[in-house]
Short mmCIF file of the C-alpha atoms (twelve columns), coordinates in Angstrom:
data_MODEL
# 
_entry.id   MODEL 
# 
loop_
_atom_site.group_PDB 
_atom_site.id 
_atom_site.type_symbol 
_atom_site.label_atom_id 
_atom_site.label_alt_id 
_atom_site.label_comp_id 
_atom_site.label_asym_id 
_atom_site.label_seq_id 
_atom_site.Cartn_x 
_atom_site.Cartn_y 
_atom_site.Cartn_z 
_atom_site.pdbx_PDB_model_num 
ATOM 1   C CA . UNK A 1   -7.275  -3.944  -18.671 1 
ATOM 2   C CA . UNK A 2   -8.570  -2.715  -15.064 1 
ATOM 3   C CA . UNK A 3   -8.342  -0.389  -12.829 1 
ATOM 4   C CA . UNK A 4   -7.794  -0.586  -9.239  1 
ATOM 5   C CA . UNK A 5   -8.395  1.238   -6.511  1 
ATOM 6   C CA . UNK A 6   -7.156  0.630   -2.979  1 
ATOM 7   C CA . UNK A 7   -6.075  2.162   0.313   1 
ATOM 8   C CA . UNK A 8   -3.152  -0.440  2.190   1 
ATOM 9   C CA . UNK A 9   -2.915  -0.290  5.710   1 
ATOM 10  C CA . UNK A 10  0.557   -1.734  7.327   1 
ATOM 11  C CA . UNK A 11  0.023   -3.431  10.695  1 
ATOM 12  C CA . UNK A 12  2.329   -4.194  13.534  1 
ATOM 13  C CA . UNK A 13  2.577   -7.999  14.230  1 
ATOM 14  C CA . UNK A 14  0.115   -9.515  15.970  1 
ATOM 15  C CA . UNK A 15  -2.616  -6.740  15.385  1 
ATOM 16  C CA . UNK A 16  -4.060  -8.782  12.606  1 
ATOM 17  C CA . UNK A 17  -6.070  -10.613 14.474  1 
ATOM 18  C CA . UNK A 18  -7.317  -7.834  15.603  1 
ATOM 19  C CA . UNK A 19  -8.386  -5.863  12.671  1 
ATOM 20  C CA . UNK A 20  -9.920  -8.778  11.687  1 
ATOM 21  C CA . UNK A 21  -12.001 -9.375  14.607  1 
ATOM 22  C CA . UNK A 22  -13.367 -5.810  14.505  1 
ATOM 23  C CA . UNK A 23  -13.915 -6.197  10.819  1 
ATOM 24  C CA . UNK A 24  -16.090 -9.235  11.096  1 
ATOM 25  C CA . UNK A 25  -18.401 -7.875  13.970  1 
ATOM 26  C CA . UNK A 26  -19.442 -5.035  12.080  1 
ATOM 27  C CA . UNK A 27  -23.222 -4.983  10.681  1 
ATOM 28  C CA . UNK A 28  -22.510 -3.856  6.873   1 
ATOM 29  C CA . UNK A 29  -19.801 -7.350  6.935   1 
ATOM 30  C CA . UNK A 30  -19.910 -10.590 5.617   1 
ATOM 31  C CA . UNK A 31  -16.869 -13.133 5.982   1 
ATOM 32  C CA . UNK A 32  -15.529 -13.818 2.507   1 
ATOM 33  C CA . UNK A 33  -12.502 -16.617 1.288   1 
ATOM 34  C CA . UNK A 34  -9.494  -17.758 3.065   1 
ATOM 35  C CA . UNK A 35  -6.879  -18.483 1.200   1 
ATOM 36  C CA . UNK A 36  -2.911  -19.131 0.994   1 
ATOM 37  C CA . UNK A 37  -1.446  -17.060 -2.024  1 
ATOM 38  C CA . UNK A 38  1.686   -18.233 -3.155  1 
ATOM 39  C CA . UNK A 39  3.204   -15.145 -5.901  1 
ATOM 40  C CA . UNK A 40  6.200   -14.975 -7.411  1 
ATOM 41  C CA . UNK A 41  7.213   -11.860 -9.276  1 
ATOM 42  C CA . UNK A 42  9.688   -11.358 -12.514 1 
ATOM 43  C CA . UNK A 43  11.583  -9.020  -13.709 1 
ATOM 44  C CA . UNK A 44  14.877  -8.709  -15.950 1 
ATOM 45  C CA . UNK A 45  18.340  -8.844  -14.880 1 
ATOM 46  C CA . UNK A 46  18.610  -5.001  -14.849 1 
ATOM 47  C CA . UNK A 47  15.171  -4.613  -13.305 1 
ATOM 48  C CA . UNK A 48  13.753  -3.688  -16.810 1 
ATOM 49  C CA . UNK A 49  10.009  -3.832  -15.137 1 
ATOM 50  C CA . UNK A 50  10.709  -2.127  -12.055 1 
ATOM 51  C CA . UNK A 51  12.591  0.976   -14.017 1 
ATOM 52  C CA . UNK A 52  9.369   0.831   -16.110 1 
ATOM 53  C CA . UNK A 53  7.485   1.244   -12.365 1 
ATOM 54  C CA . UNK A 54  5.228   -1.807  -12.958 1 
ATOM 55  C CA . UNK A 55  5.530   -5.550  -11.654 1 
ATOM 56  C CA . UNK A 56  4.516   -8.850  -13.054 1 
ATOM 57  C CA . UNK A 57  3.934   -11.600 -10.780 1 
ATOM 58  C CA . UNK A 58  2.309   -15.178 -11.469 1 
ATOM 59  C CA . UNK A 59  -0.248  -15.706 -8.407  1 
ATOM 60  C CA . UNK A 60  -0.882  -19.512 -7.123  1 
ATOM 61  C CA . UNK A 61  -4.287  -19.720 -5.265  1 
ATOM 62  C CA . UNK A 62  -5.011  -23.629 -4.449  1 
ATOM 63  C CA . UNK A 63  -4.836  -24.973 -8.109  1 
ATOM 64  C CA . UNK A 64  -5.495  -21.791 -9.608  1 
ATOM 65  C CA . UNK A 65  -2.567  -19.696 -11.144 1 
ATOM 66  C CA . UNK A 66  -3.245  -16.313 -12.689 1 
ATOM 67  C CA . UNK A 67  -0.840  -13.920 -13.855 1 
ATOM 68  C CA . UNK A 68  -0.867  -10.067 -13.489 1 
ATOM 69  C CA . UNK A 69  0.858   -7.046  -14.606 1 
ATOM 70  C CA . UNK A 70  0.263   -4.044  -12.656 1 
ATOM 71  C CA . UNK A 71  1.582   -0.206  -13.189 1 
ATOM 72  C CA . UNK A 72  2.572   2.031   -10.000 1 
ATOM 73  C CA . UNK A 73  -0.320  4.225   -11.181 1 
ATOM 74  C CA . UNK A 74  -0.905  6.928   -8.833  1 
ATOM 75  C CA . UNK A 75  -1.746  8.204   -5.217  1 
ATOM 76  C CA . UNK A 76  -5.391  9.790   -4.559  1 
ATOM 77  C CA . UNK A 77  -6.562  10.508  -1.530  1 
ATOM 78  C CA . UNK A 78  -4.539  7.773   0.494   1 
ATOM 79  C CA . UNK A 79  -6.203  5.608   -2.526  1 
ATOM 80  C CA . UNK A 80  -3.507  3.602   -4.976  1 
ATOM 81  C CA . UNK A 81  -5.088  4.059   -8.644  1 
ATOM 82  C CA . UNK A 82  -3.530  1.595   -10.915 1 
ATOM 83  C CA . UNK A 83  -3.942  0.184   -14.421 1 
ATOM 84  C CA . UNK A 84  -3.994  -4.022  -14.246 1 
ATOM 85  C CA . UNK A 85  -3.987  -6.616  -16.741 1 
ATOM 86  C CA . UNK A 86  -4.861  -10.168 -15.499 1 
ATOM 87  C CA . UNK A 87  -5.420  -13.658 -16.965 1 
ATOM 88  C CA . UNK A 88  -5.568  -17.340 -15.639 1 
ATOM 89  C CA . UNK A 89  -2.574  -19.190 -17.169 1 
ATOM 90  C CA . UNK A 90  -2.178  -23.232 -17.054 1 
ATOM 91  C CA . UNK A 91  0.912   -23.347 -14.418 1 
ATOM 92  C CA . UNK A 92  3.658   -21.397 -12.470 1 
ATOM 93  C CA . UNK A 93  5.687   -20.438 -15.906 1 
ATOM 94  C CA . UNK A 94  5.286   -16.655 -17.112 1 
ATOM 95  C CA . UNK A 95  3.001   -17.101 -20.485 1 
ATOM 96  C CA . UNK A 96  5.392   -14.270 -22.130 1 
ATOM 97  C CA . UNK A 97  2.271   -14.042 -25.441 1 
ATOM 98  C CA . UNK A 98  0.125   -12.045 -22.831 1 
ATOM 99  C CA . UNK A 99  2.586   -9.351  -22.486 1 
ATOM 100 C CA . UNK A 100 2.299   -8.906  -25.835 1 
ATOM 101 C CA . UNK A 101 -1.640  -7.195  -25.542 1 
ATOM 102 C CA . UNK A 102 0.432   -4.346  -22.824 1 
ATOM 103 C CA . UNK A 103 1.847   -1.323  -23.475 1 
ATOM 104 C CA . UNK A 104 4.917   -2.669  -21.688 1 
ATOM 105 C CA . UNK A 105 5.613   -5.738  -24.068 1 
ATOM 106 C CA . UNK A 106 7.499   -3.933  -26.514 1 
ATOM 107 C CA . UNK A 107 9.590   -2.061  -24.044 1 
ATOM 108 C CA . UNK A 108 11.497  -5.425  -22.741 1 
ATOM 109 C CA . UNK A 109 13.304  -8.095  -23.492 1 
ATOM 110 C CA . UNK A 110 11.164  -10.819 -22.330 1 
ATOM 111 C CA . UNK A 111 13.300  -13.470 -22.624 1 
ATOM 112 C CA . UNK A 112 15.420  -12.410 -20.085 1 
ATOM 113 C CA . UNK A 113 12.461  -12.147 -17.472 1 
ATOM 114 C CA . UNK A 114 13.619  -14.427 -13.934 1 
ATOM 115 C CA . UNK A 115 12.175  -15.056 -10.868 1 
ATOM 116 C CA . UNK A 116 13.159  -11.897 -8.470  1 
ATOM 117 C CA . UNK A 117 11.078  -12.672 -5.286  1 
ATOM 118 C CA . UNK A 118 7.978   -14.041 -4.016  1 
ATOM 119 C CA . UNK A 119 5.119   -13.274 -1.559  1 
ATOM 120 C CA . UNK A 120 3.495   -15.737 0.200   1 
ATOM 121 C CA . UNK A 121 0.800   -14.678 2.751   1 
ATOM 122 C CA . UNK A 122 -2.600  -16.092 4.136   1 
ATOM 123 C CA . UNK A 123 -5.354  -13.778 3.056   1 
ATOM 124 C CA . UNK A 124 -8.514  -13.701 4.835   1 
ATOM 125 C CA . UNK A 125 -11.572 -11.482 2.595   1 
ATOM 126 C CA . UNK A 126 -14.284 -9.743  4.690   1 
ATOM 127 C CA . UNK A 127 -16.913 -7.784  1.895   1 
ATOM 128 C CA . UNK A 128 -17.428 -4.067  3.105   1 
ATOM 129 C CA . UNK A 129 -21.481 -3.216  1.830   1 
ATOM 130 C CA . UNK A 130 -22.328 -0.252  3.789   1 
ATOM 131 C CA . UNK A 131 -25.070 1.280   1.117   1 
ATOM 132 C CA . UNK A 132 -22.785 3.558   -0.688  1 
ATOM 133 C CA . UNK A 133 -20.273 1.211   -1.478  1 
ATOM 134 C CA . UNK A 134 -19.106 -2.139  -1.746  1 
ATOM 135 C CA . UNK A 135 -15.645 -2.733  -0.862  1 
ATOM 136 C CA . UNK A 136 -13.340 -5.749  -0.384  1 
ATOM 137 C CA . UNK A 137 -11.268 -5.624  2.588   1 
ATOM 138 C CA . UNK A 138 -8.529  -8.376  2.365   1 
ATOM 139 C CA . UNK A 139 -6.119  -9.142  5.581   1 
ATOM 140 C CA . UNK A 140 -2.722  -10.360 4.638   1 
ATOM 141 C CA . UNK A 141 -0.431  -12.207 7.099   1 
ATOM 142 C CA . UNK A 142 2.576   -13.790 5.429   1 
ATOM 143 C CA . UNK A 143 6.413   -12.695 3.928   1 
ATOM 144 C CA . UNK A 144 7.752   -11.204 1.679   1 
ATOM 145 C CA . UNK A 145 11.258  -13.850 0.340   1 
ATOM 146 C CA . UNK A 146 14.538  -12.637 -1.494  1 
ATOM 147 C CA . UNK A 147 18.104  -13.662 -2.332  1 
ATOM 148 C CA . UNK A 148 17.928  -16.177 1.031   1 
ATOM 149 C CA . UNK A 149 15.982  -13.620 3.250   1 
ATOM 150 C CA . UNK A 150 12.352  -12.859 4.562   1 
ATOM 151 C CA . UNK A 151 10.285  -9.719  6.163   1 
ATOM 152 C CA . UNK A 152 7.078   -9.947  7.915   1 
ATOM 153 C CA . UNK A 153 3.987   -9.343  5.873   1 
ATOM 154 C CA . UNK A 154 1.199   -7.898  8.017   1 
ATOM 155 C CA . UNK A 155 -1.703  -5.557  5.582   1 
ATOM 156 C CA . UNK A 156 -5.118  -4.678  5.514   1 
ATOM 157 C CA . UNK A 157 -5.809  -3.502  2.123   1 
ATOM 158 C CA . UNK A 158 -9.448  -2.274  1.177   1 
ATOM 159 C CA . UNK A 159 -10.380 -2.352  -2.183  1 
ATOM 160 C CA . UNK A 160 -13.451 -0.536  -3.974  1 
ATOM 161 C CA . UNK A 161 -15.394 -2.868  -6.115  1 
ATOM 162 C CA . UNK A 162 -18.398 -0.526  -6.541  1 
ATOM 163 C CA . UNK A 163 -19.905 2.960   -5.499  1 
ATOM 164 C CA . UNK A 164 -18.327 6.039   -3.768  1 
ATOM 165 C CA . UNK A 165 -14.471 5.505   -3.814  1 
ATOM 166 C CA . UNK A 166 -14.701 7.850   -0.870  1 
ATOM 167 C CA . UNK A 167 -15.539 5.289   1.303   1 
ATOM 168 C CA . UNK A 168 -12.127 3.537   1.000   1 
ATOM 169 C CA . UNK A 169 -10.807 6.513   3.517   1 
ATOM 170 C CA . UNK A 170 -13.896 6.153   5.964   1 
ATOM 171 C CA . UNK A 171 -13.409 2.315   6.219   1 
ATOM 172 C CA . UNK A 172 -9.889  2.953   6.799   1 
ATOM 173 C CA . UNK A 173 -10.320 6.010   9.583   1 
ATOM 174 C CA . UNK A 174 -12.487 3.530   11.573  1 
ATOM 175 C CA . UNK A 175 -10.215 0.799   11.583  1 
ATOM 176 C CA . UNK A 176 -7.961  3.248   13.122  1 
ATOM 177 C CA . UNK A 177 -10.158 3.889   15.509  1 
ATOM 178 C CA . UNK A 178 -9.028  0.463   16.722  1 
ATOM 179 C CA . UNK A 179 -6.202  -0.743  16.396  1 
ATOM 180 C CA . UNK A 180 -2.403  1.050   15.378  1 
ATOM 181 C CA . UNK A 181 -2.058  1.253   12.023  1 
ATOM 182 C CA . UNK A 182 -0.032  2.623   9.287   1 
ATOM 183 C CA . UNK A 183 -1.118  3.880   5.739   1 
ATOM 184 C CA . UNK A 184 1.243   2.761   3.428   1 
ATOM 185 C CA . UNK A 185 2.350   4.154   0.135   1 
ATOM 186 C CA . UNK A 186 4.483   1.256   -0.489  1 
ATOM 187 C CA . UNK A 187 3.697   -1.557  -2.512  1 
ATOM 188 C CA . UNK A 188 4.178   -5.642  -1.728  1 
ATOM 189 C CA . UNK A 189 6.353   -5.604  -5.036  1 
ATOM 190 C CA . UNK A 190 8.193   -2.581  -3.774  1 
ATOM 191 C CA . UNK A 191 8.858   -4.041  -0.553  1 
ATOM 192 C CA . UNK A 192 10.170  -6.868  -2.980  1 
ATOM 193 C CA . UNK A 193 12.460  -5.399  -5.017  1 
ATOM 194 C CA . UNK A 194 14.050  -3.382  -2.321  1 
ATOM 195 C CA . UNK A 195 14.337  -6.944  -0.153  1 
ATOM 196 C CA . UNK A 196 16.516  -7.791  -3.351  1 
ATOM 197 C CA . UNK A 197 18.573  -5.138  -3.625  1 
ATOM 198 C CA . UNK A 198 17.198  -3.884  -6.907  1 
ATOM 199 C CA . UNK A 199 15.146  -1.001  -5.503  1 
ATOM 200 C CA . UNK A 200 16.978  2.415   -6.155  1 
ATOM 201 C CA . UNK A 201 17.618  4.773   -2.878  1 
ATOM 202 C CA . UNK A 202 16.119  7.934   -3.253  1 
ATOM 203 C CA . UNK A 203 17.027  11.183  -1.217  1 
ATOM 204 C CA . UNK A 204 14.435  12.873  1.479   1 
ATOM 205 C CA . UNK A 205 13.334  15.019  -1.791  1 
ATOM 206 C CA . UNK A 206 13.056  12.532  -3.815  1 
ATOM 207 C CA . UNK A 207 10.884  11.062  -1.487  1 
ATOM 208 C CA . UNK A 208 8.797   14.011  -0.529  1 
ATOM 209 C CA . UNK A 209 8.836   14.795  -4.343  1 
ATOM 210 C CA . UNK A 210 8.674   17.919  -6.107  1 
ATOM 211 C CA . UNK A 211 6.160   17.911  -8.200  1 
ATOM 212 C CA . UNK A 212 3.682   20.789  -8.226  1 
ATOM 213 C CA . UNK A 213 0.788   17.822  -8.317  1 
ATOM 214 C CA . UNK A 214 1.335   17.049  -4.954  1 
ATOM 215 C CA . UNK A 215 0.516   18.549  -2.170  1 
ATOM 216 C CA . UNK A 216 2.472   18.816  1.134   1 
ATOM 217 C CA . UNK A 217 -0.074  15.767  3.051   1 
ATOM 218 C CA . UNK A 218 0.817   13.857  -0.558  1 
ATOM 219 C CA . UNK A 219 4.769   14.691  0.050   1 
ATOM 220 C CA . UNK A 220 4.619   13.830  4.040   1 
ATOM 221 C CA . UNK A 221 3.075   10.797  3.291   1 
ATOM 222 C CA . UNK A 222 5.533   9.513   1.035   1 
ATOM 223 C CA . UNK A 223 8.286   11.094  3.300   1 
ATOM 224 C CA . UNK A 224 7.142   8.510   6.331   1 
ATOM 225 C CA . UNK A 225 6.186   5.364   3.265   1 
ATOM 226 C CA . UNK A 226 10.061  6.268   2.125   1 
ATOM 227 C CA . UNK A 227 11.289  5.850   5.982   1 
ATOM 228 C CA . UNK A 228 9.198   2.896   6.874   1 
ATOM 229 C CA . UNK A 229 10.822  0.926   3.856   1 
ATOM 230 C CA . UNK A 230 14.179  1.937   4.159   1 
ATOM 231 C CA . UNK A 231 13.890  1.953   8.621   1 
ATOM 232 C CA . UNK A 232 15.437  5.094   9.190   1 
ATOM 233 C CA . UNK A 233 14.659  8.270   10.707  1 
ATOM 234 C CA . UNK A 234 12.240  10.630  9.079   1 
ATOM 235 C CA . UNK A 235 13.542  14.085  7.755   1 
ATOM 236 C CA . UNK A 236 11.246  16.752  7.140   1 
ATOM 237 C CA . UNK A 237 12.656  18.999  5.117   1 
ATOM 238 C CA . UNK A 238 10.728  21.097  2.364   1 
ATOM 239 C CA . UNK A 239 7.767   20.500  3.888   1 
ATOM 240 C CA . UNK A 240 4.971   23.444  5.544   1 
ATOM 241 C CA . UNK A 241 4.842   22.176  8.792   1 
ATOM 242 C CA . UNK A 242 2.898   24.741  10.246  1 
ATOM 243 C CA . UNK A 243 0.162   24.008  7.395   1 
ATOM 244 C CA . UNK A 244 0.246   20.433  8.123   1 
ATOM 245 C CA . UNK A 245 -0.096  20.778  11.852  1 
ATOM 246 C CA . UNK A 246 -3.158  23.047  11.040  1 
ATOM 247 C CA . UNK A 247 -5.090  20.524  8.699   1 
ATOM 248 C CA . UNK A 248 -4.254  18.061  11.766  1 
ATOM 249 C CA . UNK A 249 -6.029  20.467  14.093  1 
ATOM 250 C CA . UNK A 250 -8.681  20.836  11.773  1 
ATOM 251 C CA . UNK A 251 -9.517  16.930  11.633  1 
ATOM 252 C CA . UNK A 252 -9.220  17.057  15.744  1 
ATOM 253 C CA . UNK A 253 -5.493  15.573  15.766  1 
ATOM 254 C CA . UNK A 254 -3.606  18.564  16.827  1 
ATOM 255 C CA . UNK A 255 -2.104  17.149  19.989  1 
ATOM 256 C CA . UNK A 256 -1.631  13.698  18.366  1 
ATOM 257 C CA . UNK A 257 -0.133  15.138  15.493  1 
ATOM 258 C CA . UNK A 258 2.572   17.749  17.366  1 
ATOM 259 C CA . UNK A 259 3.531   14.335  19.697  1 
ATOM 260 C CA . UNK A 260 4.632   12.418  17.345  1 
ATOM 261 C CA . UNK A 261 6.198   14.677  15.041  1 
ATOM 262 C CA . UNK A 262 8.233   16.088  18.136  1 
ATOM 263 C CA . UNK A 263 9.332   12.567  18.652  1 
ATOM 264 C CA . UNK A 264 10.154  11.987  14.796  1 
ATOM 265 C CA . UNK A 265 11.703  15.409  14.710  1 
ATOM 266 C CA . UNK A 266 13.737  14.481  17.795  1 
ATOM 267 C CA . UNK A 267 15.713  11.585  15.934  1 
ATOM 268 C CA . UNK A 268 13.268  8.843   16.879  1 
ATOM 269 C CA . UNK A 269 12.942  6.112   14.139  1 
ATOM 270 C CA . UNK A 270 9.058   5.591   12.361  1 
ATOM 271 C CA . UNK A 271 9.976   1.963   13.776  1 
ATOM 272 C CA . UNK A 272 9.334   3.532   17.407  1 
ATOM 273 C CA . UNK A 273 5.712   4.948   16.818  1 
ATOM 274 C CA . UNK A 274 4.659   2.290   14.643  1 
ATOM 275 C CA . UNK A 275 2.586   0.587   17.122  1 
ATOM 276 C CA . UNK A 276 0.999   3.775   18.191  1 
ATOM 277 C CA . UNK A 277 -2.488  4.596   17.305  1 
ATOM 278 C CA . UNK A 278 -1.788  8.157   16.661  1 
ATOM 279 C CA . UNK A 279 0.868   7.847   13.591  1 
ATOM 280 C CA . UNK A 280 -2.625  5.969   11.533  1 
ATOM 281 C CA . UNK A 281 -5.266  8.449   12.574  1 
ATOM 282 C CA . UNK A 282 -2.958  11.725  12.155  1 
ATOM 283 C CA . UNK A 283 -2.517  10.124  7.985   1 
ATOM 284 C CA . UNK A 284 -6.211  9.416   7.779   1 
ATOM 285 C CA . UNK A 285 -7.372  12.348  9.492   1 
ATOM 286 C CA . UNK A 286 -5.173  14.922  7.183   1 
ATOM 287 C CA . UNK A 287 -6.554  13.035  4.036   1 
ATOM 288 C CA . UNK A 288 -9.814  13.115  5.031   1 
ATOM 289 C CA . UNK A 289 -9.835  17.108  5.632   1 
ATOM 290 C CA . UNK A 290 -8.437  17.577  2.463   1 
ATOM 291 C CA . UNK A 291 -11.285 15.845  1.164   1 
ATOM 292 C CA . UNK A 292 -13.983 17.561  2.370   1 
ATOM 293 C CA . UNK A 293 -12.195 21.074  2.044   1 
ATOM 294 C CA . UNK A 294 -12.018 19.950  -2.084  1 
ATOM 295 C CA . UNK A 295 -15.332 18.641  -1.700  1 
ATOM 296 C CA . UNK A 296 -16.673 22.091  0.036   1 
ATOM 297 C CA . UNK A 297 -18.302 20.152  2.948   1 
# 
């Protein structure tokens, strides 16, 4: 078992190329892989794996197939943290033994485990080595396939191999710097399973959660993830406003921050400010003055 640690960024089509080109001109990169990834994910007919908030997909890269179970994990710091098993397997067919070394093999019935849906992007790697860290940046362009349809697949996902996981979120605030982009609390699979119908719908508190962990940057966050998936209009209730609007000040995005939540609050779908560069840097911005108040800086 692993653990991974990674900060997604959802792009607008057609600002891939983009990122990338900015990516690749910087002095701390070096152009990694390209590859097509081919993945098809499993689950049981009652969505035994999803309930269980973990996914198991079987990846094909060229002749190379490798299959992976992953748990939701957790949010830190605009960072997913996730436990991971992974192992090459011989073909496309679920080796059901290996789910036998998880915590989760004992909680299904494997034999019922089906094809659900598959994504199938073109990923091009760029390695991140700025000194402090080294981190792989991955840009994703493909779909996401289920029950006959398909939505557009458009992430750059940066992912600490080594060093100060803090530099995830400075990667990720200069990015935004330069192109629109969105940070993402929802997963490919998650985008999956809710493409097939076999994602439950959760309420505005559900989605801005309750727990006493989070904070109220954690709970707007997932608020705008929540909308995003499901394309509707953001709601904002239970959440300090004021207090968020003063951490945006505090990281410099005060005006940004007030225009588009008066557009949100207005009845304006996420859809609509999607492409705008402020929606990105107002998410980083709040993270990253959380961090340095925790951190005392």
């Amino acid at each position: 078992m692993a653990e991974e640690l990674e900060i997604k960024l959802s792009l607008e089509a057609g600002v891939n190329e983009q990122a990338l080109g900015w990516l690749l001109v910087q002095p701390e990169a070096e152009k990694g892989s390209k590859k097509s990834l081919v993945n098809c994910y499993y689950d049981t007919p009652t969505a035994g794996l999803n309930h269980q908030q973990a996914a198991l997909r079987v990846r094909q890269a060229g002749d190379r197939y490798i299959q992976t179970l992953k748990t939701r994990g957790e949010f830190v710091d605009g960072a997913h943290r996730r436990d991971e098993w992974e192992w090459p397997v011989p073909g496309p067919e679920l080796s059901l033994a290996l789910l036998a070394e998880t915590p989760l093999g004992e909680h299904i019935d494997t034999a019922q485990l089906a094809p659900v849906f598959e994504t199938n992007f073109t990923r091009q790697v760029v390695m991140l080595d700025d000194g402090e860290a080294v981190i792989e940046c991955a840009v994703d362009n493909g779909v996401i396939i289920a029950c006959g349809q398909e939505k557009p697949l458009h992430e750059v996902e940066f992912e600490l191999v080594s060093g100060d996981a803090s530099r995830l979120l400075v990667w990720a605030e200069k990015l935004a710097r330069q192109c629109p982009v969105f940070l993402n609390l929802v997963s490919k699979a998650e985008q999956g399973y809710h493409l097939a119908g076999l994602h439950p719908g959760m309420t505005d508190e559900e989605a801005g959660g309750h727990d006493s962990a989070k904070d109220d940057i954690d709970r707007f966050l997932q608020k705008l993830s929540r909308a995003w998936l499901e394309q509707r209009n953001v709601s904002f209730n239970g959440l300090d406003m004021p207090k968020l609007e003063a951490g945006a000040e505090a990281c410099g995005q005060g005006q940004a921050f007030r225009s588009v939540i008066k557009e949100l609050s207005a009845g304006q779908p996420l859809q609509a400010v999607l492409g705008r560069p402020e929606l990105g840097q107002c998410q980083l911005g709040l993270l990253s003055n959380r961090v340095r108040e925790l951190s005392g800086a």
